[in-house]
C-alpha positions in Angstrom: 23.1 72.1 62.2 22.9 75.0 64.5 23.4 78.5 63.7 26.1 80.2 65.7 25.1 83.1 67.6 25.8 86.6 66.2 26.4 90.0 67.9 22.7 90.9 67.5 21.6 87.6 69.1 23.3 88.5 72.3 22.2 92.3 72.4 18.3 91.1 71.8 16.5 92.3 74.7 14.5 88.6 76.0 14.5 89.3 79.6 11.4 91.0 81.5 11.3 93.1 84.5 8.2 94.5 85.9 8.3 97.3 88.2 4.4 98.9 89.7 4.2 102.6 90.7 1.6 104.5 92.4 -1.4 106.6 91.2 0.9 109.5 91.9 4.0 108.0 90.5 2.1 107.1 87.3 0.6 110.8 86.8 3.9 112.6 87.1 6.3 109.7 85.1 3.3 110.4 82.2 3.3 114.0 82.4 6.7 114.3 82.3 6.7 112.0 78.8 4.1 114.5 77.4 5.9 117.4 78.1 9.2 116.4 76.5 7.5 114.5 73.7 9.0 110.8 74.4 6.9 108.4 72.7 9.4 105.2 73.4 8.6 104.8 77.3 10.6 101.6 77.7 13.7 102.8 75.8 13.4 106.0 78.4 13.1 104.4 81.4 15.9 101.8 80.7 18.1 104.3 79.7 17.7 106.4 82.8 17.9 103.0 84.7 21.3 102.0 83.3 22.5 105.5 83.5 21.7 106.1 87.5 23.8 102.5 87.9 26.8 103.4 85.6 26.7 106.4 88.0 26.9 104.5 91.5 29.4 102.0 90.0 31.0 104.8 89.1 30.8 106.7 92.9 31.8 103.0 94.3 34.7 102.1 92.6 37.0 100.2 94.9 40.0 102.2 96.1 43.8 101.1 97.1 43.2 101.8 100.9 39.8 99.7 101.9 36.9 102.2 102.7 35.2 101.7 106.6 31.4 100.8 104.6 31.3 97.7 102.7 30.6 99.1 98.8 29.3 97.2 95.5 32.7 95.2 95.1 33.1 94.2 99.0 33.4 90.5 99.8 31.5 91.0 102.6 28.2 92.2 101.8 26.2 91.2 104.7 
């Protein structure tokens, strides 16, 4: 038999994305976690990820009158 899949099965986290930065990028991304103390890295920076794209969503929401630029929820996103 197979176990049905719970809540937690669905929120487990089994998908990777890499991302690279520069020498400069790197210096200031681990100064900044120094300074305010953050010892999870990955739990910071896919916060602030998920947070900046809640935002735009947010910013893009479709409207009753269509806008002249094609947004996030446009058909047409040439």
């Amino acid at each position: 038999m197979r176990r049905r899949k719970t809540k937690e099965d669905y929120l487990k986290r089994t998908n990777r994305y890499t991302i690279m930065f520069n020498d400069r990028e790197l210096n200031a991304l681990n100064a900044f976690f120094e300074r305010y103390k953050i010892s999870n890295r990955s739990r910071y920076m896919r916060e602030a990820i998920i947070t900046a794209i809640l935002k735009k969503f947010d910013e893009d929401y479709p409207t009753l009158w269509e806008e002249k630029e094609p947004n996030l929820f446009s058909k047409n996103l040439n």
